[in-house]
C-alpha positions in Angstrom: 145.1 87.8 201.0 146.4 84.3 202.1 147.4 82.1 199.7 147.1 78.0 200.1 149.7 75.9 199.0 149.6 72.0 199.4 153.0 71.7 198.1 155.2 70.1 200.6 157.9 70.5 198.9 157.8 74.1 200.2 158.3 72.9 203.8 161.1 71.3 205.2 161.1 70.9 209.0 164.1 71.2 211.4 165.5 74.3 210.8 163.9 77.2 212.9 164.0 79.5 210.1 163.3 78.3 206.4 165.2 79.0 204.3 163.7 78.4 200.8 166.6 78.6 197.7 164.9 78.6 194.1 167.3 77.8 191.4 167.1 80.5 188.8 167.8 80.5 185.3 170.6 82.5 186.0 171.7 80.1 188.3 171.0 82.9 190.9 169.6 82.1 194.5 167.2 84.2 196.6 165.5 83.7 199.8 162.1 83.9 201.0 160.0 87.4 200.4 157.3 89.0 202.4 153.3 88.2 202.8 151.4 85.3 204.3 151.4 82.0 203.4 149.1 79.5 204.9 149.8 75.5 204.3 146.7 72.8 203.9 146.4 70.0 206.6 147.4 67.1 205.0 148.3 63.5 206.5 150.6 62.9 204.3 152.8 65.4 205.0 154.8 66.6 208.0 156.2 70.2 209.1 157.4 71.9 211.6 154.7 74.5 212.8 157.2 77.0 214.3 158.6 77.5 210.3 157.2 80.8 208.7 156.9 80.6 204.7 156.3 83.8 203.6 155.4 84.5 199.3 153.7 86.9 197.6 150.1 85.8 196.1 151.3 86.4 192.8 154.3 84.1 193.0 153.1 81.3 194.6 152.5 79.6 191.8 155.7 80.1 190.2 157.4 79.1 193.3 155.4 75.6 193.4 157.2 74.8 190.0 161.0 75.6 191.2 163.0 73.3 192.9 164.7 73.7 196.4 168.1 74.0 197.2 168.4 72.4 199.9 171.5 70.1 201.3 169.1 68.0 203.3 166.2 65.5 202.4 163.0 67.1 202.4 160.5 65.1 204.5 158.5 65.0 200.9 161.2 62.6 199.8 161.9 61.1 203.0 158.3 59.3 203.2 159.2 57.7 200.0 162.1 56.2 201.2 162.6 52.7 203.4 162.5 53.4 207.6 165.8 54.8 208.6 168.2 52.5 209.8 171.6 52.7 212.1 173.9 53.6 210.1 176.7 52.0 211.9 174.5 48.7 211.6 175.7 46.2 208.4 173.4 45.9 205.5 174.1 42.9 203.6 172.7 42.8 199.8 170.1 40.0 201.2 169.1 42.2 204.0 168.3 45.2 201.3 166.4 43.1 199.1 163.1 43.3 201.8 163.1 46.9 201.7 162.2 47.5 198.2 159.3 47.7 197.4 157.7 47.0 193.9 160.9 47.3 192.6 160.5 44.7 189.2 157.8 47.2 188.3 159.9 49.9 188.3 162.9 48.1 185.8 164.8 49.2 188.3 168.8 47.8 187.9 169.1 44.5 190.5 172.2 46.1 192.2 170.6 49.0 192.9 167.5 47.1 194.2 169.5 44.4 196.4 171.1 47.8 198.0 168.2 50.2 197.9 167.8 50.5 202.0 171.8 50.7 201.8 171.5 53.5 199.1 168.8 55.4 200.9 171.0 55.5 204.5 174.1 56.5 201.6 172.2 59.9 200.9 171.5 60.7 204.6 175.2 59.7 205.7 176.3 62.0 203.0 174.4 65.1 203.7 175.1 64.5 207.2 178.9 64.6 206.3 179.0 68.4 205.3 180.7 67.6 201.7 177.9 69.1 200.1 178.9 72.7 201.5 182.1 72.0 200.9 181.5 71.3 197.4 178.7 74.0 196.8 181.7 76.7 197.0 183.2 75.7 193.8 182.2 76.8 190.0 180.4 74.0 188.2 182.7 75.0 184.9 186.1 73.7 184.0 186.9 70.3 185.3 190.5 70.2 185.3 190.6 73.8 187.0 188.2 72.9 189.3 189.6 69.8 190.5 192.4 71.2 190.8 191.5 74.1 193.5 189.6 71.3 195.3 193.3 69.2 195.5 194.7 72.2 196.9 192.1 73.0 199.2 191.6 69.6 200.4 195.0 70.2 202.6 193.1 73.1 204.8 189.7 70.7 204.9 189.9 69.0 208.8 189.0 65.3 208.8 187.2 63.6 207.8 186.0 66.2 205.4 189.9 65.9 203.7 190.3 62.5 203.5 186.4 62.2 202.0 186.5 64.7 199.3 190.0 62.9 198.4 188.5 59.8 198.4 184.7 60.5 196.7 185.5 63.5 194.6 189.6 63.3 193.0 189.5 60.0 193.5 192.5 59.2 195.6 192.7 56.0 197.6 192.6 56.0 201.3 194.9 53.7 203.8 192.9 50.8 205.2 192.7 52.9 209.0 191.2 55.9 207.1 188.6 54.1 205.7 187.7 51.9 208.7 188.0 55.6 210.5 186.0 57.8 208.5 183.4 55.3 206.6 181.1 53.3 208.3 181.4 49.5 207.8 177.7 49.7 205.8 178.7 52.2 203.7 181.8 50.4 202.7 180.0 47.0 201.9 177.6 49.3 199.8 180.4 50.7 197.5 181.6 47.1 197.2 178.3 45.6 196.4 177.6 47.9 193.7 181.0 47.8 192.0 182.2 51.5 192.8 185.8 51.8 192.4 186.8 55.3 193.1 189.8 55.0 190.8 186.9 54.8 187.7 184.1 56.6 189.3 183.5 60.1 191.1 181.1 61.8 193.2 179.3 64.8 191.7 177.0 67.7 193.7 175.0 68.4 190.6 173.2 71.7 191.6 171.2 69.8 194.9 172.1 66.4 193.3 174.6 63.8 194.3 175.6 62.3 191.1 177.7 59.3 190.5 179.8 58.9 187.3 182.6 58.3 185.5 186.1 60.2 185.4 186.8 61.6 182.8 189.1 59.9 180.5 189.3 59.4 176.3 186.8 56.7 176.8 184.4 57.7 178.7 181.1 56.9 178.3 179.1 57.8 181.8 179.5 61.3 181.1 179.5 64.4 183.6 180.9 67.4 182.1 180.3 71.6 181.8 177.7 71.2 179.2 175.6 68.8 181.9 175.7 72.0 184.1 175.0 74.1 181.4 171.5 72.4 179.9 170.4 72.3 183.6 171.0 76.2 184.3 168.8 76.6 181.1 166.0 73.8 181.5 165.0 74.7 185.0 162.3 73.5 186.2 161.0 70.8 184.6 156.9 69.9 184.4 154.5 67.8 183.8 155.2 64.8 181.6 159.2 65.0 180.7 161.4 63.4 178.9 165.2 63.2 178.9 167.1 62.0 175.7 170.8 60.5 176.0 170.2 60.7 179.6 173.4 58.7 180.8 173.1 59.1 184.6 170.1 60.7 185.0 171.1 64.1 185.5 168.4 65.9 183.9 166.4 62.8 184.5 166.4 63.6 188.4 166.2 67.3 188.1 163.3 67.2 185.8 162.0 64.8 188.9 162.2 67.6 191.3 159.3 69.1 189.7 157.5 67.2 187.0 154.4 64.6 187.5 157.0 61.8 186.1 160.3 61.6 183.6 161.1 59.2 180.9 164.7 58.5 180.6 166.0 57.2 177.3 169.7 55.9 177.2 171.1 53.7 174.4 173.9 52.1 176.6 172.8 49.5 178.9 176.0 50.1 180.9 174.2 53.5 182.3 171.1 51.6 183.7 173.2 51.0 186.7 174.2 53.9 187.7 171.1 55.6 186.8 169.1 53.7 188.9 172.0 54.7 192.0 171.8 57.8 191.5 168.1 58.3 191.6 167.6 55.9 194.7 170.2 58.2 196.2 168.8 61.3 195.7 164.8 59.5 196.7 163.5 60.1 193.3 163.3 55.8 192.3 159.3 56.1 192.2 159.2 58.6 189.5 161.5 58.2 187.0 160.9 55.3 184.5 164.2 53.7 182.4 164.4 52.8 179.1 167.0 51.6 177.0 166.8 52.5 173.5 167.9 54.5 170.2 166.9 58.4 171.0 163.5 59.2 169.7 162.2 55.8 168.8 162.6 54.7 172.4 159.1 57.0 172.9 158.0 56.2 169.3 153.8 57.6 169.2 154.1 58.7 172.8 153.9 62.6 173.9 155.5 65.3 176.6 155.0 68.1 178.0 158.7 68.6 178.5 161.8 67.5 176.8 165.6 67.8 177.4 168.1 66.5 175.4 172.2 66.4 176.3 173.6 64.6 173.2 176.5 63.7 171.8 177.6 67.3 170.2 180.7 67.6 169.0 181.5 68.1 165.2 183.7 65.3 164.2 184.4 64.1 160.3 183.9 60.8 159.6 186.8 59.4 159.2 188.2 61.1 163.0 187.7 58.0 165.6 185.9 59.8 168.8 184.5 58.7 171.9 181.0 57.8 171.8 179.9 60.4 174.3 181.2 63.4 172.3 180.5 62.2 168.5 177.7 64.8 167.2 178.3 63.8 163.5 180.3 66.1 160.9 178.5 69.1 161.6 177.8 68.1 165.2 174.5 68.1 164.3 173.0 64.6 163.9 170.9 64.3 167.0 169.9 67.7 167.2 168.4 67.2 163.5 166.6 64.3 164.9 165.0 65.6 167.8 163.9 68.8 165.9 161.8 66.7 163.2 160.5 64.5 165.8 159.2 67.1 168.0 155.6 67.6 166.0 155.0 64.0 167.4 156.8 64.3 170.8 155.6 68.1 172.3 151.9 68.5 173.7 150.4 71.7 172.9 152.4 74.0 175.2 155.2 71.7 175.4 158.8 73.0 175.6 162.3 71.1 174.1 165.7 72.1 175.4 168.9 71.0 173.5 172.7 71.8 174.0 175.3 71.8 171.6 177.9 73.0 169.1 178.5 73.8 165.5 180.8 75.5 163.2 180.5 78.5 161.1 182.2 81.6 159.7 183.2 84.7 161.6 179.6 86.2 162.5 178.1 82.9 163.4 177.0 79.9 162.2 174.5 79.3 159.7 171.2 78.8 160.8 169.3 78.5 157.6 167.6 74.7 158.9 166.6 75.8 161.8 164.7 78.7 160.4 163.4 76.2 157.8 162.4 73.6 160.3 160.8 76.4 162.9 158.6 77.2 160.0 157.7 73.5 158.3 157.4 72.3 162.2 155.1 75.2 163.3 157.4 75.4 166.8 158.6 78.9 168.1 162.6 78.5 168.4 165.1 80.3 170.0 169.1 79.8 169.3 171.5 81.4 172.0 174.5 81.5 171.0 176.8 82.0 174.1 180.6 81.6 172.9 183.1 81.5 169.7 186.4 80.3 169.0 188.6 80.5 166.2 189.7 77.2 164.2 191.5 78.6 161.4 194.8 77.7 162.9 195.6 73.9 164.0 197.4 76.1 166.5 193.7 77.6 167.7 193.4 76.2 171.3 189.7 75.2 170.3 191.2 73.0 167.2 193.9 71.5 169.4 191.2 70.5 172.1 189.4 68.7 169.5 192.4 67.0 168.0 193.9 66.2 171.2 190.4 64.6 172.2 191.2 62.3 169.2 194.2 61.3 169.4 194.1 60.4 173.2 191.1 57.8 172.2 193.5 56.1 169.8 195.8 55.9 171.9 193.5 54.0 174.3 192.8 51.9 171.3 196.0 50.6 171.1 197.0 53.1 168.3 200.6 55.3 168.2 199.8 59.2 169.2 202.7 60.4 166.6 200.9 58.4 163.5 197.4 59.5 164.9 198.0 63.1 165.4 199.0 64.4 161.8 196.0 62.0 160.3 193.5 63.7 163.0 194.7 67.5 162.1 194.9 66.7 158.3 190.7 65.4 158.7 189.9 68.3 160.5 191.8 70.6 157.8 190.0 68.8 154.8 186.6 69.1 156.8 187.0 73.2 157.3 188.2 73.7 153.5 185.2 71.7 152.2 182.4 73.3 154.2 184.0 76.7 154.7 183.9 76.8 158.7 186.8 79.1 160.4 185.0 79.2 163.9 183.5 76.7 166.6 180.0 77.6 168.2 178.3 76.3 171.3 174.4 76.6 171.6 171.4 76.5 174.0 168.3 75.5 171.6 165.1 76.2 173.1 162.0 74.6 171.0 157.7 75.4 172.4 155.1 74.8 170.4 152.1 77.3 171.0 148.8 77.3 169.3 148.3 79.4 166.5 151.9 79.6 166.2 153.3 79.5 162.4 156.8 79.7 163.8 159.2 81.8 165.0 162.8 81.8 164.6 165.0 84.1 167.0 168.9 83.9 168.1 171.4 85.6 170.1 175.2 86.8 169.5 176.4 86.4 173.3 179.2 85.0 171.5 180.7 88.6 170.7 182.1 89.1 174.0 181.9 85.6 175.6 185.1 83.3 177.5 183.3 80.5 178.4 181.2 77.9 176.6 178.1 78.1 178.4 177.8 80.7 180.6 178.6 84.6 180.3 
């Protein structure tokens, strides 16, 4: 039987054999599997007739939901975007003002509108560099690991594919003849326009995102980190109406876009606005993603989803430990997570589905998970707790309790305070904090929330933890 599919995002012409890559919970890729597949005329969309899409009847559904993993623009974005201009030819910020279309009505940031034809040309110069293959053969997990393999292999890269991924991704800076070599004059007076300093910001291939952020230092607040990778491996794919919470950048934001009918993205720093609108113009998702800055859940206050994802602040910090913004989840690392969870009734449609990251302490067999239970069963909303990794904290010597501390005492030091007089104070809170509630371990977890009809609530969770070395992944 043939199956029909007016998806277009299962088409992307150019390539004489298609090559379809569904991301997989498991992060897994395959490609294409056997029996016809017929596509529907329609003017909107363009493909190259020569491409053979071949998908079982019963998975063409499922594959209509996934998004594609693709390097390149699929012409279902590229329609969206302004005509294609030379990319050798200068784009001033008046020039890019024309080419935006409706952009007040989309709140989008002014920077990001003055540059959008600028920003759209960015994404095609950068796919057309090859830096996302380059990229794509490095783990997503551990930063400083990571980046450090990609220094080292940057010597073997040949230009300009060395000099970009120093300059984009660690951050280096580039003689004057490099850049004049390697980036073209438009792309240059983009970066300027919109503030990019290389020094402060990096270059992230999120999955089949290109994802601008900060570096990571004490202070950061435009967060990109292992955890970012970690809630999108699990959320995959988003759907109908979605909503991200403490989006930052728009990660989520833009991955739920792949897929849903439209995202909400709720951020409480106005500082992120910016770079959330360049990296959605970027990646050609502007025209469905909506902005709001506001305090979590009461940014979306009598409003409902079909899908939520939530990347909070998460880690368990006492109250009297100074901590950066982006990591400070309360004394039990808990206090957004609580939130969300007594919200959802309000927030999920019938069917909906929540996903939350985070981390927690607890005793040698795992944390406990009394409130959840409680609120699974008051809430009438099925959850499920995996529990992927452990670490000892009964030692200020533990490596988990010196990551924390040192976290700590590197923001006070960019505060203006003395490392030697913050340290002791730091490990002393910490101490007090584990005698009082009886916590010898540190816990991270993938929270997965759906409410189904009928259901009076079911609480399950896993012990992955037993035999686990990384945070958020086996």
């Amino acid at each position: 039987m043939r199956t029909r599919v007016r998806d277009p995002r299962l088409v992307e012409p150019g390539f004489g054999t298609l090559n379809i890559n569904l991301f997989l919970l498991a992060g897994s890729r395959f490609d294409g599997v056997p029996q016809a597949l017929t596509l529907a005329d329609d003017p909107g969309m363009t493909f190259n007739p020569e491409v053979a899409v071949h998908v079982p009847d019963d998975n063409a559904a499922f594959c209509r939901r996934l998004p594609i993993g693709r390097n390149r623009i699929p012409r279902w974005r590229q329609r969206r975007q302004a005509p294609r201009t030379a990319v050798n030819s200068p784009l001033s910020c008046r020039q890019n003002m024309g080419c935006l279309r409706s952009a007040a009505s989309l709140s989008m940031h002014p920077l990001a509108a003055q540059n959008f034809a600028a920003l759209t040309e960015f994404r095609r110069w950068l796919d057309d560099s090859h830096l996302a293959e380059v990229l794509s053969l490095y783990e997503p997990y551990g930063e400083e690991k990571r980046e450090a393999v990609i220094r080292r292999d940057a010597a073997f890269l040949p230009e300009p594919l060395a000099s970009l991924t120093r300059y984009f991704v660690l951050g280096d800076k580039l003689a004057e003849e490099q850049l004049d070599s390697h980036l073209p004059a438009a792309i240059r007076e983009t970066i300027a326009c919109l503030g990019l300093d290389v020094g402060r910001h990096r270059l992230i291939r999120h999955l089949d995102l290109w994802i601008f952020c900060e570096r990571l230092t004490p202070a950061v607040d435009l967060y990109h980190g292992d955890d970012s990778f970690g809630l999108s491996r699990l959320m995959l794919p988003g759907r109908g109406r979605s909503l991200d919470l403490c989006a930052g950048v728009g990660t989520q934001a833009l991955l739920c876009a792949q897929t849903a009918e439209s995202v909400v993205a709720v951020e409480k720093q106005d500082k992120a606005r910016l770079f959330f609108w360049l990296n959605a113009v970027v990646n050609g998702m502007h025209d469905r993603v909506e902005f709001r800055q506001g305090d979590f859940v009461d940014a979306v206050a009598g409003e409902r989803f079909d899908h939520i994802v939530c990347n909070p602040p998460l880690l368990p910090v006492p109250r009297d430990v100074a901590y950066p913004l982006a990591g400070h989840g309360g004394p039990d690392g808990q206090d957004f997570t609580r939130r969300l969870l007594s919200a959802l009734p309000e927030l999920l449609n019938a069917g909906g589905s929540c996903h939350i990251i985070g981390t927690m302490f607890g005793g040698p067999l795992g944390p406990d998970l009394k409130d959840w239970e409680d609120t699974a069963k008051s809430a009438q909303i099925d959850l499920l707790a995996i529990l992927p990794f452990r670490s000892s904290m009964s030692s200020p010597s533990a490596p988990m309790f010196q990551s924390l501390v040192s976290s700590a005492v590197l923001y006070g030091e960019h505060q203006g305070r003395d490392p030697a007089v913050v340290r002791p104070q730091v490990e002393e809170s910490y101490l007090r904090h584990f005698r009082e509630t009886g916590a010898t371990h540190f816990y991270s977890y993938l929270l997965c929330a759906t409410r189904r009809a009928g259901s009076r609530g079911v609480f399950r969770f896993t012990r992955q933890f037993m035999e686990s070395r990384w945070m958020w992944t086996r």
